[in-house]
N, C-alpha and C positions, 0 to 999 in steps of 0.2 A: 446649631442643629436643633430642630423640632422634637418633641417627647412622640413617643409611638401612637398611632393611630387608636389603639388599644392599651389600656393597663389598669391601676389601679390604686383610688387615692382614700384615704384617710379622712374624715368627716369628725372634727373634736368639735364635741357638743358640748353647750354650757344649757343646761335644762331648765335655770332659773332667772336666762337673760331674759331682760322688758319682760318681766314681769308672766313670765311664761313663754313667751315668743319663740326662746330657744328651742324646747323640744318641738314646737309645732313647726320649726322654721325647717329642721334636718328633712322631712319629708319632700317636700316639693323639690330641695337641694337637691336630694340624692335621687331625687326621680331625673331631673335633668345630666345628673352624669349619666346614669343607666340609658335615658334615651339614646345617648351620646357613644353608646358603646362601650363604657366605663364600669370597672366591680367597684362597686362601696363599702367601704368597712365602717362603721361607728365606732367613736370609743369617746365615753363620756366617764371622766375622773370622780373619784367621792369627794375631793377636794381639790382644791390648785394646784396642793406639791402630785398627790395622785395624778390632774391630768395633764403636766409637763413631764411626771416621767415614761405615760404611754403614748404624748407626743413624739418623745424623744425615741420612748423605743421603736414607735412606727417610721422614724426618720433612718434609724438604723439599718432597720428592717429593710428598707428600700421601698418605700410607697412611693409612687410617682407623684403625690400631692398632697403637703397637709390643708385642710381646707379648716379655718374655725369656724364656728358659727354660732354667734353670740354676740355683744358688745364689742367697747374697747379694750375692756379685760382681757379676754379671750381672745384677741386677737395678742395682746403684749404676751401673754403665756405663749402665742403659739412662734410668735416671732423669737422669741427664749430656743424654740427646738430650731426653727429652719434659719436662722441667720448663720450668715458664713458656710453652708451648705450646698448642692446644685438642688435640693427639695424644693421645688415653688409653694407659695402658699398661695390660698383660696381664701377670699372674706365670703360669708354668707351675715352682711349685718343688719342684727335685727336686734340692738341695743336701744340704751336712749341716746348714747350719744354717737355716735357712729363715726366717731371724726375721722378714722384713717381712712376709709370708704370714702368721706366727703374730699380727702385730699387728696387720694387717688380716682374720683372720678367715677366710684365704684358705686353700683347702687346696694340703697340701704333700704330698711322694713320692706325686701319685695325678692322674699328666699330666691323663688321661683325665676326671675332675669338674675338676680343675683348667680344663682347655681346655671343659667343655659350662658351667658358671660363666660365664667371662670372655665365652664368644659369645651366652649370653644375655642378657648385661648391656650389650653390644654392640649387641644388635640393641632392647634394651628400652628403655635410656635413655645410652648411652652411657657410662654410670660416673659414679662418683660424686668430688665434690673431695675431697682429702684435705692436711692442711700439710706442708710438708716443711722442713729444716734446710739451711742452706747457711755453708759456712764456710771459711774460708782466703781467702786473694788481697787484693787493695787497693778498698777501698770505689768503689763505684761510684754508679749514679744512685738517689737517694733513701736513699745512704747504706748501702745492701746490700751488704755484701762478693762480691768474685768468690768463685771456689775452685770447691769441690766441694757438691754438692747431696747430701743425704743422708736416707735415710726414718727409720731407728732411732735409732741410739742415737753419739755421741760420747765416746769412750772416754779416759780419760787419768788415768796413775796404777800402781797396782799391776799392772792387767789389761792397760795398752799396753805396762809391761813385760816380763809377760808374750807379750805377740804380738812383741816385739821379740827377744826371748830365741827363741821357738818359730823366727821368720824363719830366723834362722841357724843353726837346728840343720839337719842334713841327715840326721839317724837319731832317736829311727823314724820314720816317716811317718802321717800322720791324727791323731786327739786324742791320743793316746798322748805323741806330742812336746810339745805343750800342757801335759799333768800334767806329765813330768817338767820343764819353764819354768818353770810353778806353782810344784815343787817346790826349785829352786833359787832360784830367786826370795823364796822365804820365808826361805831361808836368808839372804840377802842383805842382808832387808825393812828400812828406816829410811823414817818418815812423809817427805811431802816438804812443804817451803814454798811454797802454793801464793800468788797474788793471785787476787782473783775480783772481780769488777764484773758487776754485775745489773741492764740496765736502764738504764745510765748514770749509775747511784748513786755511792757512794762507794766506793772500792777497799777488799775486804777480803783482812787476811793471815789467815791459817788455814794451820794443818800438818793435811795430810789426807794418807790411804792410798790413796784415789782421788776422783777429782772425775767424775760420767756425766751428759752433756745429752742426755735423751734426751724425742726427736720421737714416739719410740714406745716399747712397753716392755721389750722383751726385745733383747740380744744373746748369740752364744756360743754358739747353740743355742738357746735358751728360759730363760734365765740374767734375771730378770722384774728387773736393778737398777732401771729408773723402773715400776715394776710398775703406777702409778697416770697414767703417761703416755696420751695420746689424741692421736689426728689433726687432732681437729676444731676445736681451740679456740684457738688462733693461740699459743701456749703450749709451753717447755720443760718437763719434770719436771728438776731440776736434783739428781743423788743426791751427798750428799757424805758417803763415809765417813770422819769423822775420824780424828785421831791414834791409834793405840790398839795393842795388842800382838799379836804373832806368836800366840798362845792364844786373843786375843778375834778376832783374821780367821781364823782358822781354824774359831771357832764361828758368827761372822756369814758367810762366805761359802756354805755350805752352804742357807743359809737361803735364799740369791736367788733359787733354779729355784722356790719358794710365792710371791715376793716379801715374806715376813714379815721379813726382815733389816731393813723398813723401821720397823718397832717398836725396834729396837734406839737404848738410849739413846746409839751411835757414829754412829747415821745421822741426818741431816737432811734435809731437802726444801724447794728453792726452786720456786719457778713464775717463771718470767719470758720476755720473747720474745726479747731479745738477753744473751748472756752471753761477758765475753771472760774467759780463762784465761791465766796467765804461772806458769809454774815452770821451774826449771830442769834442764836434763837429760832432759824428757819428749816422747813422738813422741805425733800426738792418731792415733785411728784414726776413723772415720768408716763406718761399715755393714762391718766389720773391715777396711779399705782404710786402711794410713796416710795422713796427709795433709801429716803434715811436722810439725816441733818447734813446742811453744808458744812465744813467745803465739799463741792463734787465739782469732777471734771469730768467733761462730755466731750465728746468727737466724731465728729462725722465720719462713717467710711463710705464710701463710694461703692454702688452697686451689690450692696451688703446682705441682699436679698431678691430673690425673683421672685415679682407677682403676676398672678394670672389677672390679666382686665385686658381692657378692648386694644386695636393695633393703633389708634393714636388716641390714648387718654384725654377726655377735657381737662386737666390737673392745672390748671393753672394759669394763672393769672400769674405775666410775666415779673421778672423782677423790678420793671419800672414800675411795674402799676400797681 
């Protein structure tokens, strides 16, 4: 059943994504709900725990839509309130990295089709399901882990060292501090020992460079590691770049933003819907959000979330390809 013609969605602003973008981005948003026949409400948090709890309360409340508009951040807070709910959400992204947007298909830094998109799909059909990732915290009912809900990708490995490395730097600021992480990091690089269980299989040891469950296929910006990942099919892309040398990640990592690193005979691909990880030493990130050191186990649910985007998404590049 379609959301009414008329009603009224929630707009959680993050004021300080790309570097301003956000508060100038809410304007053009919420002019195209309004066009649209739509009330707008704002609510922008003093901090992160403040704006997940008047997501949360506007979900209660019964807004016909929470819409974020911000980065990837803001969107992972906002998927925090509307997951497991009938609340659709709205991207309006206008971060740096935009990756759920890229993997749903959704446009990004362009408020304005961003915001006439999600009120069409609002008033058309209300959006469409998509799966999402959930992981971390103590298993609950039917065996779902608590934690954190998540739409892309679960990072762990060379790249969370990297965001671990970047966290603490405090010069320079934006990607810049990223490469030079990167670049220490390389200097540093030893494969790690990881465990991996798939499924409830058998535990596997493997030295890998990094381990990525990804819900979707790009983090990082458009960085494609589960390049062959989808929303729709209850299903991880599981990338596991093996053991291999400072010369050969240097030549597979380049290759990710095509996602053809996946041809490399270092890379493999599992598919599965629960995957737990244990290595030592490692933080997992989650839609670039840490989430805390392994082990964590993650699980895909199936239609875990409706989002507002067009009636046949471009998302994706099939699982062959």
């Amino acid at each position: 059943m379609g959301a009414a013609v008329t009603g009224e969605v929630t707009l959680l602003v993050n004021p300080t994504a790309g570097r301003g973008r956000g508060a100038h981005a809410a304007r053009p948003a919420a002019s195209a709900f309004r066009d649209a026949g739509l009330s707008v409400t704002t609510v922008t948090g003093t901090d992160a725990a403040d704006a997940l709890r008047r997501a949360r309360d506007a979900v209660a409340g019964g807004t016909g839509a929470l819409v974020a508009v911000g980065g990837d951040g803001m969107v992972s807070l906002a998927l925090q309130a509307v997951a497991g709910t009938a609340t659709p959400l709205g991207v309006i992204a206008v971060g740096t990295g935009n990756d759920f947007a890229r993997t749903l298909g959704l446009p990004f830094r362009d408020p304005a089709a961003a915001g006439r998109l999600a009120a069409g799909a609002f008033k058309r059909d209300g959006g469409s399901l998509v799966d999402l990732g959930r992981a971390g915290g103590s298993a609950g009912e039917e065996g779902l882990p608590g934690g954190t809900w998540f739409g892309t990708v679960l990072a762990t490995g060379f790249d969370s060292r990297v965001s671990d490395r970047g966290n603490r730097m405090r010069w320079p600021r934006g990607r810049a501090k990223y490469d030079l992480a990167m670049l220490a990091e390389l200097a540093a690089f030893r494969p790690v020992p990881y465990r991996l269980t798939l499924d409830g299989g058998a535990e596997r040891e493997i030295e890998a460079t990094l381990v990525a469950v990804g819900n979707g296929s790009s983090y990082g910006g458009g960085m494609r590691i589960c390049a062959g990942a989808r929303t729709d099919d209850g299903l991880f892309d599981v990338t596991v770049v093996g053991s291999c040398s400072r010369t050969t990640l240097l030549t597979v990592f380049p290759r990710v933003y095509r996602g053809t690193h996946l041809s490399h005979p270092a890379v493999t691909v599992h598919r599965a819907a629960r995957v737990t990880l244990a290595a030592p030493g490692l933080t997992g990130y989650a839609d670039g959000e840490p989430l805390g050191p392994l082990p964590l186990t993650a699980v895909c649910v199936p239609g875990a979330v409706r989002v507002l985007r067009a009636e046949s998404s471009p998302e994706a590049l099939s699982k062959d390809g």
